[in-house]
N, C-alpha and C positions, 0 to 999 in steps of 0.2 A: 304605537310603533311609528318609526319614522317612515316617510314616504323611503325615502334614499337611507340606508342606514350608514353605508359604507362611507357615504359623505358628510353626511351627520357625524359620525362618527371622529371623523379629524378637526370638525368644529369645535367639537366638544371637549377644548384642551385641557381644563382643569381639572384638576384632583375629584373635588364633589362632583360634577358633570361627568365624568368618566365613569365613578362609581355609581351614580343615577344609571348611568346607560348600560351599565354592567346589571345592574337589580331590575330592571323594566327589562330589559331583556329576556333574560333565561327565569324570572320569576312571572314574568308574562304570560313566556311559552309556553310557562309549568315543565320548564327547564332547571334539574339540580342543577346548582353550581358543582364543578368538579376543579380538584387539584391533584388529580393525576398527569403525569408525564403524558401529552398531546403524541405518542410515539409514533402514530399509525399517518398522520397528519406530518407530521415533520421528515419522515423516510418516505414519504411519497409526493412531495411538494418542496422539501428543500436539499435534501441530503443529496441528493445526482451533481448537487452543481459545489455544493459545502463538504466535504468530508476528507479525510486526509490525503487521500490520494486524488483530488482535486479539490483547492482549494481559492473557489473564485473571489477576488476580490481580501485575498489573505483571510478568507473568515471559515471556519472548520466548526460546524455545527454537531458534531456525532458526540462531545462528550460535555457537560456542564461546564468545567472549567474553561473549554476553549470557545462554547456561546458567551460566556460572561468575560473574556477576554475580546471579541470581539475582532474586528479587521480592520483594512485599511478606513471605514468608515467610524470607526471608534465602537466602543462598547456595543453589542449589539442590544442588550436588555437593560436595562436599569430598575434596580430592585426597590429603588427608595420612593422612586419615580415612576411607575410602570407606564403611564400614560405617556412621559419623554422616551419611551424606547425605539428606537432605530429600528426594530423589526417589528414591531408594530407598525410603525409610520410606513414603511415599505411596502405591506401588505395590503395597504388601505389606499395604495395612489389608484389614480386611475389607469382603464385598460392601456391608455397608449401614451403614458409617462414611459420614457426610457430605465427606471430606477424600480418602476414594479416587481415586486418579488410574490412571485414565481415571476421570471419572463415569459410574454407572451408567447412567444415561438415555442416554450418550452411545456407549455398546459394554460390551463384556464386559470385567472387570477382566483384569490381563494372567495368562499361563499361569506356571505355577511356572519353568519353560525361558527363558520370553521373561523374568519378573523375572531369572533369574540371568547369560541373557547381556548384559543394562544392567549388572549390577555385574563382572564378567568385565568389561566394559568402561572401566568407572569405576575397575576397581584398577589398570589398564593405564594409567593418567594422559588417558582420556579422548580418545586421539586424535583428531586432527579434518582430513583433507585441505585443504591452504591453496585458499581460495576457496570452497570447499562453504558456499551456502546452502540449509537445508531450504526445503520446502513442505508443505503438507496433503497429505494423499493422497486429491486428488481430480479427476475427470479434466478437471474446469473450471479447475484452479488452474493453476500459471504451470508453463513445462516445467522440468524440473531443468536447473540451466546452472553449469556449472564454472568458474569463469572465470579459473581456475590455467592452463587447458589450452589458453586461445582466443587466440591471436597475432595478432587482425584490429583489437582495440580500439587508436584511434588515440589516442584523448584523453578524459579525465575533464572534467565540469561541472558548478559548485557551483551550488544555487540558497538561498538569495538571496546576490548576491553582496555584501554588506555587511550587518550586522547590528547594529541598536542596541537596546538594552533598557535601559527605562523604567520605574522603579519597582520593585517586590516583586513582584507579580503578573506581568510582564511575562515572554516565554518566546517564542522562537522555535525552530520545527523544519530541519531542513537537508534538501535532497534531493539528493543524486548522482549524474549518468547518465553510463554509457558510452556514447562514441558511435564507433561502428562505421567500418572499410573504406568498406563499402557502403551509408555514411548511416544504419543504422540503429542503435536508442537502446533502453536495459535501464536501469533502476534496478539500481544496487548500493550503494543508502546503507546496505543491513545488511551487505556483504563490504568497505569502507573501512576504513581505521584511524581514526580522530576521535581527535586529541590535539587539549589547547588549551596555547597558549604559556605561557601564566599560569593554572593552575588556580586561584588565589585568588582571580580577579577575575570568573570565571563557573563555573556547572557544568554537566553534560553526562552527559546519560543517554541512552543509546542516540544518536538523532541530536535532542535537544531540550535546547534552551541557556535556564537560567533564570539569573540574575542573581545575585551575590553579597559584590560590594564594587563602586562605583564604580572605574574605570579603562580601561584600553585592554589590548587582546592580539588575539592569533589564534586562530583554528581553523584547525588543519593537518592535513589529508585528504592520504592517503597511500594508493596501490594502484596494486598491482607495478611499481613505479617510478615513477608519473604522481603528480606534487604537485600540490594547488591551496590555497590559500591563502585565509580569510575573515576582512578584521579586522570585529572586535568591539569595541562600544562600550558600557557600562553607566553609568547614570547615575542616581541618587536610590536606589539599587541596596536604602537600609532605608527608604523612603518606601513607607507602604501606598499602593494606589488605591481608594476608594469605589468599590463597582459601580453603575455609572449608566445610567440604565433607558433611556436614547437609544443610548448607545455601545454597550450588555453583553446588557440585557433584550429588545428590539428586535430583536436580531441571531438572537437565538436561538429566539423564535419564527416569525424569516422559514426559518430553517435548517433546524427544525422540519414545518414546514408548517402549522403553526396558523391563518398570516393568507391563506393560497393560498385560491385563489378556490371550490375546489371542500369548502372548510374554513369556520373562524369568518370567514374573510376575504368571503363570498359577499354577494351586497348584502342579504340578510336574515339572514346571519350562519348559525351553525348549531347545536340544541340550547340553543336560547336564548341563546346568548353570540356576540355579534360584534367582530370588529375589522377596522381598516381593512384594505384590500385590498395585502399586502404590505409593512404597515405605515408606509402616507403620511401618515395622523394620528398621531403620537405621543399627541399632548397627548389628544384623544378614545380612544386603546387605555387610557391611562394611566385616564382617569376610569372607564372601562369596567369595570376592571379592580379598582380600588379602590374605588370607591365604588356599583358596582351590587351588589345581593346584599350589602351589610356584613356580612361576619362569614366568608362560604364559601367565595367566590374566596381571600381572604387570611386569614389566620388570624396577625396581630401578635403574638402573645401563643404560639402554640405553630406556628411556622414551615412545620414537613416538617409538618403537618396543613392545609395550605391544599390548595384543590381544585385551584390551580394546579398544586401541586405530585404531588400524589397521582395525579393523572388521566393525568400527564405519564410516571411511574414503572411506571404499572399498578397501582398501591396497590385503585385504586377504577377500576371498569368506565367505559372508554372508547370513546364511535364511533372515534376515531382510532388506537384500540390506545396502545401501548404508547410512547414516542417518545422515551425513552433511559434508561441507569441511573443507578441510585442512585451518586453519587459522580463520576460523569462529570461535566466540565466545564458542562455545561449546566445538572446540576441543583445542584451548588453555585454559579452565578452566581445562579438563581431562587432558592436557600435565603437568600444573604449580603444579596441584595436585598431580601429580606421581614425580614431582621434587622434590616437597619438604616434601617428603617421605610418602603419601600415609595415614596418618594418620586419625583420626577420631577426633570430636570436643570434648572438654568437656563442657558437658553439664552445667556445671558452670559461664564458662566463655564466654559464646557465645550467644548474642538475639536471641530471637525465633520470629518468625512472629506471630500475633496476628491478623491477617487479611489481605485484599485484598482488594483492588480497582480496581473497572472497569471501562474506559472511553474511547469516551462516552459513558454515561448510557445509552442514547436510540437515534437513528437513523433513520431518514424518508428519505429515497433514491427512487427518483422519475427516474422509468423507469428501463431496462435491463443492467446489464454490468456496475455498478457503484462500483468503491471501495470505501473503506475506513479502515482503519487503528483502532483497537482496542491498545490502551493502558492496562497494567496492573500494576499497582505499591503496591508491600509489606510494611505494617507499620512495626517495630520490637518493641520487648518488652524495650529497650533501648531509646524509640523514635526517632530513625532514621525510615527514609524510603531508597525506590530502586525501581528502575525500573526492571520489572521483565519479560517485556513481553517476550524475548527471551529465559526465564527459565519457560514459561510457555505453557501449553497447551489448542486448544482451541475444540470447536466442535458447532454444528448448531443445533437445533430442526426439523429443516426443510429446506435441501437443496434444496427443491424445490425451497424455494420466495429468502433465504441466504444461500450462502454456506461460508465455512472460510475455511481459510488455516490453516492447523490442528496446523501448529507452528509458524507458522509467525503474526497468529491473524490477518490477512485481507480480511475482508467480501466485499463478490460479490452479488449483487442484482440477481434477476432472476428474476423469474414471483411474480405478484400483490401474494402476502399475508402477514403474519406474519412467524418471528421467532426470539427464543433465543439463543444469541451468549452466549455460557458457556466456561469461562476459569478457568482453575484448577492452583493452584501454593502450593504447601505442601500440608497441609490438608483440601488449602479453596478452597471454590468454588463460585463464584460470576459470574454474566452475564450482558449483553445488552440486550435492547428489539431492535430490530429492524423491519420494518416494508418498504414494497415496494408497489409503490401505478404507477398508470397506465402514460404513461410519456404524453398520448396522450389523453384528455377526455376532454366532455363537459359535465361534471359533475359541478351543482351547489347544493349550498345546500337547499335541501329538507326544506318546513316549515311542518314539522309533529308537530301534536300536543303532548304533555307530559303529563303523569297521576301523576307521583311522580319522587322520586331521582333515581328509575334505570331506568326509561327513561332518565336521563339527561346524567345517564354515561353511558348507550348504544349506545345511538344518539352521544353523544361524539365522541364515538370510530370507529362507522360507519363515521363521517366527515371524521375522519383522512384516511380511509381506501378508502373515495370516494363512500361508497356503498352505494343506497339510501334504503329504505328499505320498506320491505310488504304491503300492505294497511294495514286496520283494517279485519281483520275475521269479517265475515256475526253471525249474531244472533243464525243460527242454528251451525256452526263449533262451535260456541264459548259454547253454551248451552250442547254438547253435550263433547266438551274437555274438560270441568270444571267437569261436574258430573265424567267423568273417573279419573282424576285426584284428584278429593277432597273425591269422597265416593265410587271410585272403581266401577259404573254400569254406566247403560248407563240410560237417561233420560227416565218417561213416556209416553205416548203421551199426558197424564190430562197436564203435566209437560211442555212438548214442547208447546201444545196452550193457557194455562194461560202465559208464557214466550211472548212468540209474539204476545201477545194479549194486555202483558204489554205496555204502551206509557210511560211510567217515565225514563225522562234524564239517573236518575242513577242507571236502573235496573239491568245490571251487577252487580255491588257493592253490591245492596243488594242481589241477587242470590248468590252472593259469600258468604255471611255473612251469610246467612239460612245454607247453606251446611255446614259451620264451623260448624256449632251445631248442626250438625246431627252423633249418634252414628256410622254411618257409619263414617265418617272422622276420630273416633279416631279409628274406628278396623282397618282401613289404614294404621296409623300411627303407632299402636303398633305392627301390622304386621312388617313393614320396622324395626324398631328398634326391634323385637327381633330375625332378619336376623341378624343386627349386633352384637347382645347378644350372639346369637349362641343357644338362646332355644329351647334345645330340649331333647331327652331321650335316654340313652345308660344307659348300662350295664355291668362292665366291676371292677367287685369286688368291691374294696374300691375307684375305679374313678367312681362309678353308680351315674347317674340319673333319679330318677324313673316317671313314670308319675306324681305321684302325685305333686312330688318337683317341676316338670316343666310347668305344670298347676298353681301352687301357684305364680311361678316366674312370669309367662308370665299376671295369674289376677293382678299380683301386677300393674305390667307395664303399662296395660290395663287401672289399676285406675288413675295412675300417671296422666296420659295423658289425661283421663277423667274430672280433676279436675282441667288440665291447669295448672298443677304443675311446676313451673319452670326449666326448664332441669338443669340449674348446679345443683340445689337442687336435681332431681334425680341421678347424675351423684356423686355428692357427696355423696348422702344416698348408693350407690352400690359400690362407693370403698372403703371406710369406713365400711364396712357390716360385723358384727360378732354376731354368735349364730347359730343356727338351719338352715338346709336348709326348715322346714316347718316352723317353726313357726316367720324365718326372710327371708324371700324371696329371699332379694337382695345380703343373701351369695352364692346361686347357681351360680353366676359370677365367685365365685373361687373356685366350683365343677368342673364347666363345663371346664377349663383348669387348670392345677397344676402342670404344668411344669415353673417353675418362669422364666425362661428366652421366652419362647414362652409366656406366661404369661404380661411379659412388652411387648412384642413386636407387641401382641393385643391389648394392650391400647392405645399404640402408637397409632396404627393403626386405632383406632373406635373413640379412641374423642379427636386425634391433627390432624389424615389425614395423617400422618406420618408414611413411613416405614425405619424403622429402622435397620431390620434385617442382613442388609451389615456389619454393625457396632462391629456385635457379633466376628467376624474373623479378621477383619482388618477396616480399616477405611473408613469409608462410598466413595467412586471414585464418586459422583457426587452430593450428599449433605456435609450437616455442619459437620455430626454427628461423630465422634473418638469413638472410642475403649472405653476409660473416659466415654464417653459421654454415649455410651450402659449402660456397667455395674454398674455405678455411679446411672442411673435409674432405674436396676433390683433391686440395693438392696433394693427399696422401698418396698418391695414382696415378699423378703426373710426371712421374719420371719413370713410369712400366713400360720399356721398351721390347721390341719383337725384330727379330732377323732370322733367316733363312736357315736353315741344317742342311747339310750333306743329303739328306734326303727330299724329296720337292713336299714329301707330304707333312711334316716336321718344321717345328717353328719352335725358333729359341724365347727364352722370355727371359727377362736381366732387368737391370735396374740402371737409369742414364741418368740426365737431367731434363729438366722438363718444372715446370711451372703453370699455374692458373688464374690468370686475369679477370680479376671482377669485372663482372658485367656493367657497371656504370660508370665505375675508378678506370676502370684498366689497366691497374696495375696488378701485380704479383700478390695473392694471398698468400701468408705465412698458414703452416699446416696448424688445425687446432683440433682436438679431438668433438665430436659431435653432442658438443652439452658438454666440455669439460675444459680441459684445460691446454695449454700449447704441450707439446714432446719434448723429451730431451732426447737430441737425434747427436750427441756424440759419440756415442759409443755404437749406433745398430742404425740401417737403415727407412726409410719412413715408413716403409711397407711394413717392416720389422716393429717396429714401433705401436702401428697402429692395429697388428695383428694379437699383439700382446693386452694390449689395452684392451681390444674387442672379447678377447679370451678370458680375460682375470673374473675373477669370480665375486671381485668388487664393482665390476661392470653393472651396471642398472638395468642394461636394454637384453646383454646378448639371451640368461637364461628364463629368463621373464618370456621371450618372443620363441624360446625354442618349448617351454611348459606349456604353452598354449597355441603352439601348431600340433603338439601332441593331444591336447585335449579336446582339438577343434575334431582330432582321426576319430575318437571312440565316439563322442556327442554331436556330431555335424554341427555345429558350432561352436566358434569359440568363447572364452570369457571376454576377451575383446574381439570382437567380429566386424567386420572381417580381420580375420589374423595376422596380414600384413598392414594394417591399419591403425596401429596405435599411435594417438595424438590424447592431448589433454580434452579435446570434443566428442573422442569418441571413446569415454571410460569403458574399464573391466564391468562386465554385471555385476561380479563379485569381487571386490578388488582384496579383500580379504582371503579367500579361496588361490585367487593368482600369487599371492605373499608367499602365502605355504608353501604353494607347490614350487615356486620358485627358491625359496630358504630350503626345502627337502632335496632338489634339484643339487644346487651349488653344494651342500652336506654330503653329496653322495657321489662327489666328484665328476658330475655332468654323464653321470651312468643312465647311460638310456633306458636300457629294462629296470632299474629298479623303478624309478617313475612311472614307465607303464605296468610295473604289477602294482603300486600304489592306487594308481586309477582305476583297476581292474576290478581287484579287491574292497575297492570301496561300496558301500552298500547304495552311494548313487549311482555309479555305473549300473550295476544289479535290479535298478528300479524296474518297473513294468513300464509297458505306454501305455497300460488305461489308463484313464483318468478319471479323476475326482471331480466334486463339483466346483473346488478349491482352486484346481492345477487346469482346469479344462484348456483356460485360453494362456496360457502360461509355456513360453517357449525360447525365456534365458535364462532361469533361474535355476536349471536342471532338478524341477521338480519329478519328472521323470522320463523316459525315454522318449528320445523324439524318434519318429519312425521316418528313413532315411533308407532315398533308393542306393540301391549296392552301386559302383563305382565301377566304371566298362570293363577296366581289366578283371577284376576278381568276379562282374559277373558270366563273364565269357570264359573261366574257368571253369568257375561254380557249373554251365552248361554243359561244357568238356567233360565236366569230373560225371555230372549225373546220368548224362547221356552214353560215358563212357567212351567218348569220340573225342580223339588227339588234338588238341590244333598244330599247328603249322605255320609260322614265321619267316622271313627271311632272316636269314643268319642264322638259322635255330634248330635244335634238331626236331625232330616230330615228338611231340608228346610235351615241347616247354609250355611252361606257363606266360599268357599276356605279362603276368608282371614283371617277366622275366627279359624282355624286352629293352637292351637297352639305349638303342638307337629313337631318341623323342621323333625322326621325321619315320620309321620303319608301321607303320598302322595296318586298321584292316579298314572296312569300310560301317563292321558292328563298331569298333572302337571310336571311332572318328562319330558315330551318329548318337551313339553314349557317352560324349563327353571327354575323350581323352585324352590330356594335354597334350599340345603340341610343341610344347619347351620353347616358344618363339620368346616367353616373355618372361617375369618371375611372377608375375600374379598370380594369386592364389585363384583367382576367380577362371582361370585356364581350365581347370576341374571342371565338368558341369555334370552337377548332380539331381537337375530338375529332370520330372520328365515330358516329355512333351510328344506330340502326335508321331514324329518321324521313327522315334523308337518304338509307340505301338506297333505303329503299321509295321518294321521292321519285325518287330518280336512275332507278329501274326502271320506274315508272310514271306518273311527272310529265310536265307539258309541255315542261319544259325541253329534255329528249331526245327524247322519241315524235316529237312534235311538230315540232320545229325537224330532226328528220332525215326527215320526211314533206313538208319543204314542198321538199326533192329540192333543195337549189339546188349539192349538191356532187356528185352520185351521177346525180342527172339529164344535165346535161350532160355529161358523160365518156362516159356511153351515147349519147348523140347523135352523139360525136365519134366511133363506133365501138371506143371503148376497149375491150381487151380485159378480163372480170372478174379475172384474175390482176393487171391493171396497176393498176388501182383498186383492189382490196385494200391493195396495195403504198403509191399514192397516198394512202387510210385512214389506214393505218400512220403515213405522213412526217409527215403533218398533223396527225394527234392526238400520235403517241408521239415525234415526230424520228427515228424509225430503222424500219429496211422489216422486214418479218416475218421469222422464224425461217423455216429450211427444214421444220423438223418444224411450227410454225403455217400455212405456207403448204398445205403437203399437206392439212392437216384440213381447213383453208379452203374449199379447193378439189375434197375427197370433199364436203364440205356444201354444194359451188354445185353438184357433178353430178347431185342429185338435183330441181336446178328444170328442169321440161321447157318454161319459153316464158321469151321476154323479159320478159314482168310478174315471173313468178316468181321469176326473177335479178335483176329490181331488187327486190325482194320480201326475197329473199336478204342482196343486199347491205343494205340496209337493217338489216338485224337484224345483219350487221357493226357495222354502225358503231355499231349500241347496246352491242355487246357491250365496243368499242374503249372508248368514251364512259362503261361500267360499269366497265371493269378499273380495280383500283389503281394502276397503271401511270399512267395518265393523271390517277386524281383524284389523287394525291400528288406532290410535290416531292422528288424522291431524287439 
């Protein structure tokens, strides 16, 4: 053996001395020679720094074809040659040669053994098992997966499925998912075959397609028998493109994070230098950029020295670190663009992107640690496209189940749930649904039974998630969630034993259908909607609301809903509204705010679900919405004028002139509807206009947000939640489910009860809250009830009703109900410390349905309870009637909880009555019952 082998070993260049050193070696050591794939060696010493999603040095080691392709340093193996191989030679330099592989900083160079079984390997021709793609060897990276060995893959899918390239520059990447038996999805764009039909007409490195003669061909993707097929289009194929500082410059430091809010984007910008907030000023970043500081941002004259540049690479100390390299795409767009003179586009002559693509759309990755590759591609106003994903950025809903790499777009599975991958690129924003499901279960699917269409898309949604779901709730949860939920009290006990006395298959359903038509279900519901109205009474000069105005508003609303009035038709009668705030109700809508710009922004908000209000300053950073888009919808509102009445408390509301000046132009925005299109305002006013549109039943926004404040009342959540929050970042759980109910909704002419006996009746409403071992942590998928404290108004009735004790309101007579209330500033001090809007705003988050210490201590030592169970009107009488204390307990129980005590509660009950020795004491007793019933979760919560 050599003293040195390692250096022996590069002496030793010739064919026969190489193979001398190869047989002395390992027949030495009494070492077989082996020609297995070195796997364990090669994902633990090279693959961190080689593999597709980092490729140093352009060399991607994870699959045979692309070792023996090689990188920028050529060929990495040589089969003919083994002893001329690049990676041999690499292996074998010394510790503190700069070209060593591994690098030092990165692990120890490799041992003399492990150098000689890589070449043992390489003289063998390099075997490689069909389908073996490496990994790192790390225990976050992806699992090892054979996919020679797996007979469950059903079918192969190309993304993008058509491909045009435009110019020299131009270049698209391809991605490949297997999709699975059992719905689930793996990237295998590095284990495909990638031929193209015509090599002369594009080329193709690994999966990235750049351009090379105008013409037409394919890409043909081949694995283990499954074809797909991608044509391709090249055009101008020797036409440079100018980097253009809107299209190239723009994109990359939104990508970057330069213009992010908590960066140079911040409204004071950061380190001296600002831009706009996600880049909605071009023309102001451009000036910024070039002409602040002459001479250090930009450096014309010697390029890679501009501060742009430098600060971007890590050349020169940055707050923001380091934010990519030398030679990356990024920083030759910023190099080529300061070469050829730093200019800015004209707006004339240059396409604008018109949207975004996102692929794949949706994702099912079974198990921990699984990549996958998000694509993004730009349409232009030109009808070209581009591949954008490296100009774009990306972000997760939930890195718990998916995290992504904020610029590289590559989502990592984590633990079982949902999330939306959100990529941003100019002004769009578009996502993935991805979803990660257990790698390891004996999950089959459940036969539950189905009431209607959101059983089908529930139960859908729970298949794909593997969760099985609740039983059915028992007759008394069910009895007594419904009467909270449909008429705000709790049931009677007449109530509870005609119910369980019933035997009719379909007693639910008709329980459901009695409640519809009980006036209490519309003071429910005109409660909740005149939370979002905002009715209520201030005083505040020529912005007053007097009682009386707000009383006429809120009986309006009362009757609307009383008569089963169809909501667009209310919705349209209230923004269309002119005349008197008494003698026309539904102009109190634009008493009650008269700020036109907060004004749109509350419409938005209360019947599309829609906030907007990002949009007033700059361009919405994680919806649709532009700048355009804000003021282009205020102007709808900009001509709502208000004058005086004969009376001082009375205010007229009409229609004048008036207009809305962009915030940067200053000029007049023409009206445009929000996501649509301009009005035709000759024949009807704007208001008139924009109330119809809102109404139509072609509308996208209005039933869609009104389906799902209804669903958020029964499930304490909505399918998008928060409910007034719908953007493309913050998808439906179930966006299939929202379809339905929304298509049921519009079919039924915006009939309010039919949609909540739809909900009611459905066997997920009906679920239990136990849970499974499936459903346990599961809390948007409505696998089954979420248990949800009752809501201050109906539970301060609920108290009233069991205690038998009146309340008492201003403006009210004795005995109304909290919900009946319809002054938002008129409270109590239980109301106010339970949550109860104060109609100051339209957010939904006004409701507060959490509990928290103030209302313990309230409920333990308030008057609400002590009080109202002292003034004896249920516990009194029953001792009078000779009741015996075990019957009363019992009677307790029905009245507060709908169901009689536990045998083991009744015992304790009743060891704790045997120590009162007189009749005061036993009422004394009981009393401190019924606080205790009155304190349990039981009673305050909805389950």
């Amino acid at each position: 053996m050599p003293a040195h082998p390692r250096n022996d070993f590069l002496m030793k260049s010739a064919p026969i001395r190489f193979l001398a050193w190869l047989s002395m070696t390992y027949c030495g050591a009494g070492i077989a020679w082996t020609q297995e794939l070195p796997r364990e060696l090669l994902e633990s010493q090279c693959l961190s720094c080689h593999f597709p999603e980092k490729t140093k040095g352009q060399l991607d080691m994870s699959t045979r074809d692309s070792l023996l392709r090689g990188g920028d340093s050529g060929a990495s193996i040589d089969l003919e040659h083994p002893e001329k191989s690049e990676l041999l030679r690499r292996v074998q330099l010394e510790p503190d040669d700069d070209e060593i592989m591994p690098p030092t900083k990165h692990g120890k160079p490799l041992s003399a053994e492990e150098a000689q079984r890589l070449a043992a390997w390489i003289t063998a021709g390099a075997p490689w098992p069909e389908g073996v793609v490496l990994q790192p060897a790390d225990p976050k990276a992806m699992p090892r997966y054979d996919a020679a060995v797996d007979p469950s893959i059903q079918r192969i899918e190309a993304f993008p499925k058509s491909i045009s390239l435009e110019t020299k520059s131009d270049f698209h990447r391809v991605v490949v998912i297997a999709h699975f038996a059992d719905a689930a999805m793996r990237d295998v764009t590095h284990q495909v075959k990638l031929s193209l039909a015509d090599p002369t007409i594009a080329a193709l490195k690994q999966n990235l397609l750049t351009p090379l003669k105008d013409g037409q061909t394919e890409l043909v993707i081949d694995y283990r028998g499954l074809q797909q097929k991608i044509p391709i289009s090249v055009k101008q194929a020797e036409q440079a493109r100018a980097i253009s500082f809107q299209l190239d410059v723009m994109p990359v430091l939104t990508s970057a994070g330069c213009n992010a809010g908590s960066c140079h984007g911040a409204a004071s910008g950061k380190d001296g230098f600002q831009l706009s907030l996600y880049g909605f000023d071009p023309h102001g970043d451009h000036f910024r950029i070039t002409q602040q500081l002459p001479g250090r941002r930009l450096n014309l004259a010697l390029p890679e020295h501009s501060l742009l540049i430098t600060k971007a690479v890590g050349d020169v100390p940055h707050t923001g670190g380091k934010l990519f390299d030398k030679g990356s795409s990024a920083h030759q767009i910023l190099l080529e663009w300061i070469r050829q003179g730093a200019t800015i586009d004209d707006e004339a002559k240059i396409p604008h992107p018109v949207g975004i693509t996102v692929e794949p759309p949706q994702m099912v990755l079974k198990g921990e640690n699984l990549r996958l590759p998000l694509t993004v591609r730009a349409a232009y106003s030109d009808g070209t496209d581009r591949d954008v994903t490296s100009l774009s950025s990306f972000s997760s809903s939930n890195d718990h189940s998916v995290a992504i790499d904020y610029r590289r777009g590559l989502a990592t599975s984590h633990h079982r749930g949902e999330a939306f991958l959100l990529a941003r690129f100019h002004t769009f924003t578009e996502g993935s649904h991805a979803m990660v499901i257990p790698e390891k279960s004996d999950y089959t699917v459940p036969q539950v039974p189905r009431h209607n269409y959101i059983d089908d898309a529930v139960f859908a949604k729970l298949e794909k998630l593997r969760i099985v779901p609740s039983e059915l709730c028992g007759d008394i949860e069910f009895l007594r969630r419904v009467h909270l939920d449909l008429v705000g009290g709790l049931p009677t006990i007449e109530e509870r034993a005609a119910f369980l006395a019933d035997t009719r298959p379909n007693k639910r359903e008709l329980l459901i259908d009695a409640l519809i038509q009980r006036k209490e279900f519309v003071e429910m519901w005109t409660m909740k909607w005149a939370e979002l109205l905002q009715i209520r009474t201030f005083n505040d000069g020529p912005k007053q609301v007097s009682y009386k105005a707000a009383l006429n508003y809120y009986n309006w609303l009362r009757e609307r809903i009383s008569t089963n009035t169809p909501f667009h038709h209310i919705v349209e009668e209230l923004l269309s509204a002119q005349g008197g705030t008494f003698s026309t109700p539904a102009t109190n809508f634009f008493q009650i705010e008269q700020d036109v710009l907060k004004l749109t922004e509350n419409i938005a908000q209360v019947f599309m679900g829609t906030r907007i209000q990002c949009a007033q300053c700059h361009n919405h950073p994680f919806d649709r919405w532009t700048m355009e888009d804000y003021y282009g919808f205020a102007s709808f509102f900009a001509q709502v004028k208000r004058k005086n009445a004969e009376d001082p408390r009375e205010r007229i509301i009409f229609d004048g002139q008036g207009e809305v000046p962009h915030l940067l132009t200053k000029k007049p925005v023409p009206p445009k509807f929000l996501g649509g299109p301009a009005p035709d305002l000759k024949q009807q006013t704007r208001r008139q206009a924009v109330a119809q549109w809102l109404a139509s039943p072609d509308n996208p926004w209005f039933a869609k947000n009104f389906v799902n404040i209804t669903w958020s009342h029964f499930f304490g959540i909505g399918i998008v939640n928060p409910v007034d929050d719908m953007r493309i970042s913050n998808p439906a759980s179930n966006p299939e489910l929202l379809d339905a109910l929304t298509k049921h909704f519009v079919s039924y002419q915006f009939d309010l009860k039919k949609i909540v006996r739809d909900i009611c009746t459905s066997r997920t409403y009906q679920l239990s809250s136990r849970t499974n071992e499936t459903n346990a942590t599961d809390d948007r998928n409505f696998s089954h009830a979420l248990i949800r404290r009752i809501r201050a108004e109906v539970l301060l009735d609920s108290i009233s009703q069991v205690t038998a004790t009146p309340n008492k309101f201003k403006g009210l007579p004795l005995g109304a109900r909290a919900v009946q209330i319809a002054d938002g500033n008129t409270s109590t001090y239980f109301l106010s410390t339970f949550g109860r809007a104060t109609r100051a705003t339209v957010c939904s988050c006004e409701v507060k349905l959490e509990p928290n210490l103030s209302q313990a201590l309230h409920m333990l030592n308030g008057d609400n309870t002590n009080q109202r169970i002292r003034q004896d009107k249920v516990i009194g009488p029953l001792l009078q009637q000779k009741t015996e204390p075990r019957a009363i307990i019992e009677h307790l129980y029905l009245r507060a909880l709908c169901r009689p005590p536990t045998a083991g509660e009744m015992q304790r009950l009743e060891t704790f009555l045997a120590s009162a020795k007189n009749n005061a004491e036993i009422r004394e007793t009981l009393h401190d019952i019924f606080w205790a019933i009155l304190n349990s979760k039981e009673f305050l919560f909805n389950h």
